[in-house]
C-alpha positions in Angstrom: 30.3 -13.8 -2.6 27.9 -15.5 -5.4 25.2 -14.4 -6.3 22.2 -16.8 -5.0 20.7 -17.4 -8.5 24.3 -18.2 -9.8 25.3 -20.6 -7.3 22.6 -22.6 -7.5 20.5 -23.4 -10.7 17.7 -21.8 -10.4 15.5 -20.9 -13.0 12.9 -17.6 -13.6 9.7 -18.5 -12.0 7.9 -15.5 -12.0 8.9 -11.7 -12.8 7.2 -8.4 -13.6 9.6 -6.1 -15.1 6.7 -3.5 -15.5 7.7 -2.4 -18.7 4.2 -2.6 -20.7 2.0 0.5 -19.5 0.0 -1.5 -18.0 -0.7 -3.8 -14.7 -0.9 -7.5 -15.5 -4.3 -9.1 -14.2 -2.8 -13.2 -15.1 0.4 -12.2 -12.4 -1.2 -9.3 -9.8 -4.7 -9.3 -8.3 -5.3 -5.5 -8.1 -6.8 -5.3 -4.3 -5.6 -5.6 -1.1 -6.8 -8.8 1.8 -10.4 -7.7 0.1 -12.2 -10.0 2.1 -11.9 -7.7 5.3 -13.7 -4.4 2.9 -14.2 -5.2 -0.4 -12.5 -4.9 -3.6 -13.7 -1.6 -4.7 -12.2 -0.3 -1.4 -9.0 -1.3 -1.2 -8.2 -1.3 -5.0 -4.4 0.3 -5.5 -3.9 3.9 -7.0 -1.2 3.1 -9.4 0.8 4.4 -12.4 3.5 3.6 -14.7 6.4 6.0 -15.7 10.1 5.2 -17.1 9.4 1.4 -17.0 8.8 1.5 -13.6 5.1 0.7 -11.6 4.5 3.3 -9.4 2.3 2.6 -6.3 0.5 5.8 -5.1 -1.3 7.4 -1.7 -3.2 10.4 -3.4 -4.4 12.9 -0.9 -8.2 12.2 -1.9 -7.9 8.4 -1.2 -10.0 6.5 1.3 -8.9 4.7 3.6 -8.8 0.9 2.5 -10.7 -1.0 5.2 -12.0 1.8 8.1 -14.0 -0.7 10.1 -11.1 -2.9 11.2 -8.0 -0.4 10.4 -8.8 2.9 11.0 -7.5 5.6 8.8 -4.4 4.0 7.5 -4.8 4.0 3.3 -2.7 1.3 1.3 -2.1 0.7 -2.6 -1.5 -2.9 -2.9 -1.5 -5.8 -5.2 -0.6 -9.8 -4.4 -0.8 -13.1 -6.2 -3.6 -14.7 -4.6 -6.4 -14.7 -2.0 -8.5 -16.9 0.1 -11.2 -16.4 2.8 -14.2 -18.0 4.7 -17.5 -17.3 3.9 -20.0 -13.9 4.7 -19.8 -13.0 8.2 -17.0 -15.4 9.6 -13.5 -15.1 10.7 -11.3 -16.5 8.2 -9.4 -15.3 6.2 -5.8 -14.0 4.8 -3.3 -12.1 7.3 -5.9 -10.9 9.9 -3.3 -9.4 11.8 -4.1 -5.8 12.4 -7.5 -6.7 14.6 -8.3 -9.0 17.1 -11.5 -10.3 15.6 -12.4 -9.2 11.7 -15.5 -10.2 10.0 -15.2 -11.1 6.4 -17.2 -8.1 4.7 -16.9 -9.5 1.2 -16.7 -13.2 0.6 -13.7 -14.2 -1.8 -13.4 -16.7 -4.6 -10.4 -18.5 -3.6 -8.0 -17.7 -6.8 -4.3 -17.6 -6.8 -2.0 -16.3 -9.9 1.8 -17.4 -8.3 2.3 -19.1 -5.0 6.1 -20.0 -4.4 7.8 -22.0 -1.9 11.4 -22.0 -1.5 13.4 -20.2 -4.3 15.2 -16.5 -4.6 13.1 -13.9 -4.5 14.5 -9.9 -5.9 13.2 -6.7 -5.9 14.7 -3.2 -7.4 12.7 -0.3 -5.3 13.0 3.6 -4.2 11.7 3.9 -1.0 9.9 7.2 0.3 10.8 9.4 2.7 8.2 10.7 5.3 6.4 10.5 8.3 3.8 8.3 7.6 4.5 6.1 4.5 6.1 2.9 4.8 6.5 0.5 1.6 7.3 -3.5 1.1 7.1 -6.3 -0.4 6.7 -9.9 1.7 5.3 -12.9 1.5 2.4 -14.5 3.2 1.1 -18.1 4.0 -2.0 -18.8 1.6 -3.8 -19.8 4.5 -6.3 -22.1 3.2 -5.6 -23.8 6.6 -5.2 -20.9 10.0 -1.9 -22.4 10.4 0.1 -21.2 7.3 -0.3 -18.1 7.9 3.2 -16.8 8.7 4.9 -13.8 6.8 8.3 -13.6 5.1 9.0 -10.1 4.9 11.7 -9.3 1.6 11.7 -6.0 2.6 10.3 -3.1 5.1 11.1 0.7 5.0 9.4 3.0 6.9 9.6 6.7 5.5 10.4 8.2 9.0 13.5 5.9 9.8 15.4 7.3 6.9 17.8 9.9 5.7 20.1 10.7 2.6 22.4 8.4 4.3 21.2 6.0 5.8 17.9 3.4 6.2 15.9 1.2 8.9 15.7 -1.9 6.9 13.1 -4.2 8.1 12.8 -8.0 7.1 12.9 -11.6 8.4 9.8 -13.7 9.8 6.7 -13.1 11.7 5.2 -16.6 13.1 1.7 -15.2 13.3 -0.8 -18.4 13.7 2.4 -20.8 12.6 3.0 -23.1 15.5 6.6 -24.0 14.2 7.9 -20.8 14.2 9.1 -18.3 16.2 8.9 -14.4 15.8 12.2 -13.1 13.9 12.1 -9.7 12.5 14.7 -7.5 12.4 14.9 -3.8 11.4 19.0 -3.0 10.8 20.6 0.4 10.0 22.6 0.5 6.6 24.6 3.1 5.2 22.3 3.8 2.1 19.9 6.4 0.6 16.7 4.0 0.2 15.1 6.7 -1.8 17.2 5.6 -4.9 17.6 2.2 -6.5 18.4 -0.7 -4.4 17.7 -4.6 -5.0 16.2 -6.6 -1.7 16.2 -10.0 -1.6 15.6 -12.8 0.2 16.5 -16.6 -0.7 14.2 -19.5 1.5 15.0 -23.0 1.6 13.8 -25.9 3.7 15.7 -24.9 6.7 17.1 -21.0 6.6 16.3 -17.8 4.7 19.2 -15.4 3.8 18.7 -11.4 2.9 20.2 -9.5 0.5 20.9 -5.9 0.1 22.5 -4.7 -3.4 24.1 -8.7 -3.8 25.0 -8.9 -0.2 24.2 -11.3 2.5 23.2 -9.4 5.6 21.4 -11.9 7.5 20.2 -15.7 8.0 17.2 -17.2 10.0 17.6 -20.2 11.0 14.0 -21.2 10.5 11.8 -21.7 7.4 8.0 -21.2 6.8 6.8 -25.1 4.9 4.2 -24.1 3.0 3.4 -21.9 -0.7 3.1 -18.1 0.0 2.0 -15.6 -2.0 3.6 -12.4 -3.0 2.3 -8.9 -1.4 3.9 -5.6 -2.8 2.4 -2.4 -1.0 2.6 1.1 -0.1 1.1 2.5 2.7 0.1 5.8 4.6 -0.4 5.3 8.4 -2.0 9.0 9.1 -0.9 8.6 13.7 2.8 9.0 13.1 2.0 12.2 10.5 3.9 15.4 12.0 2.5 18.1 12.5 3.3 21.1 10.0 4.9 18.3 7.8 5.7 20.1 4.5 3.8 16.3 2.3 2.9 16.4 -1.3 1.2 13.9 -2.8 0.6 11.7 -4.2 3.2 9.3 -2.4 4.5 6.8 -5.0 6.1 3.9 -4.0 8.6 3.3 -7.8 9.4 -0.4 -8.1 11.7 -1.4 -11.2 11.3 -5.4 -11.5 10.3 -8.3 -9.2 11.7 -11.6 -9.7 11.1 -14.7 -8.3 13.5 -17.8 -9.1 13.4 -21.4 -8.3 15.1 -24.6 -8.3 14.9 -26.5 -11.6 13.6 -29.5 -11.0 15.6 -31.9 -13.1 18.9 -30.8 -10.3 17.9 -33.6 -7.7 18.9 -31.2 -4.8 16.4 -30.4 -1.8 15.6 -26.6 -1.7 
């Protein structure tokens, strides 16, 4: 099978190989959907060891937005945000409440927005209870309905052993009248706690996914509009068991992101 980035001729679009020391403020806005909190509260706990970002839970971290989603804590970072003004409903990826209330109004900025292209990341995953880590994609949403999510990758700690993973990815519609809900969550015969590349390649009318270089799924469906990248960890306290040995903190290790696209002197639709 060919590689998606050899087959076609794309071109490097955007790629953090997070190799400096250091987080990069022109590709990642260090926050996570800050409009629901603020940006003090949900900044990321991060570090950077063996070329490699690390995202981490630490044990003394507060939850990132307790008003509108209880206890769970998240270290995340994404290339752009938009909301509405002080007090109002809109906003970025409101999914996890039925009515939030912007809490801190946001300057509409955005560092890389991508539509249609091959998109790669080279992860560990973390095994527990209660952390789950990803990276996806989200509809800017300067209008309520691009708003839908393309998931590259979803692992949940607790649906994991040394041999094999839940992998989650695919498309939830959200406010996106044109789709339809298609997420899957598949079993696969690997250790996610060690190196693996996830990817995802959207065009105009399908996405495929990727594990290690191989196809393992296409949707027949395709969100029309820029989205913006989202790369988080997260600890969700409920499904914690009790007498769990857990030490933290919980680091999500992420190698390189890259995201390709078409060049545009090929005169072929994406």
């Amino acid at each position: 099978m060919t590689h998606p980035v050899l087959q076609y001729q794309y071109q490097l679009a955007f790629a953090d190989e997070f190799n400096t020391g250091s987080l990069n403020n022109n590709k990642w806005l260090p926050f996570y959907l800050p409009q629901w909190s603020s940006r003090k509260q949900s900044k990321p706990n991060y570090h950077f060891a063996n070329n490699c970002l690390y995202l981490d839970i630490t044990e003394d971290q507060q939850p990132w937005c307790p008003e509108f989603n209880g206890h769970v804590k998240c270290s995340s970072i994404q290339t752009g945000v938009f909301s509405g003004p002080l007090g109002s409903g809109i906003g970025q990826h409101s999914f996890f409440h039925p009515a939030p209330i912007v809490r801190e109004a946001q300057q509409p900025q955005h560092t890389y927005l991508m539509q249609y292209g091959y998109i790669e990341i080279r992860a560990k995953a973390i095994r527990s209870s209660h952390n789950v880590v990803a990276l996806w994609m989200i509809g800017y949403e300067d209008e309520p309905q691009k708003s839908a999510e393309l998931c590259v990758v979803e692992i949940k700690g607790w649906e994991m052993n040394d041999q094999e993973a839940l992998i989650g990815y695919g498309i939830h519609r959200f406010n996106d009248p044109e789709l339809e809900e298609t997420f899957y969550e598949d079993k696969h015969t690997i250790d996610a706690t060690a190196f693996h590349v996830y990817g995802a390649e959207w065009m105009k009318d399908r996405v495929d996914f990727y594990i290690d270089g191989k196809k393992v799924r296409t949707i027949l469906q395709s969100p029309a509009y820029p989205m913006q990248l989202m790369l988080g960890v997260y600890e969700l306290p409920a499904q914690q068991k009790k007498n769990e040995e857990y030490s933290y903190p919980a680091s999500f290790c992420i190698d390189y992101i890259r995201c390709y696209e078409r060049k545009k002197e090929d005169g072929i639709s994406h």
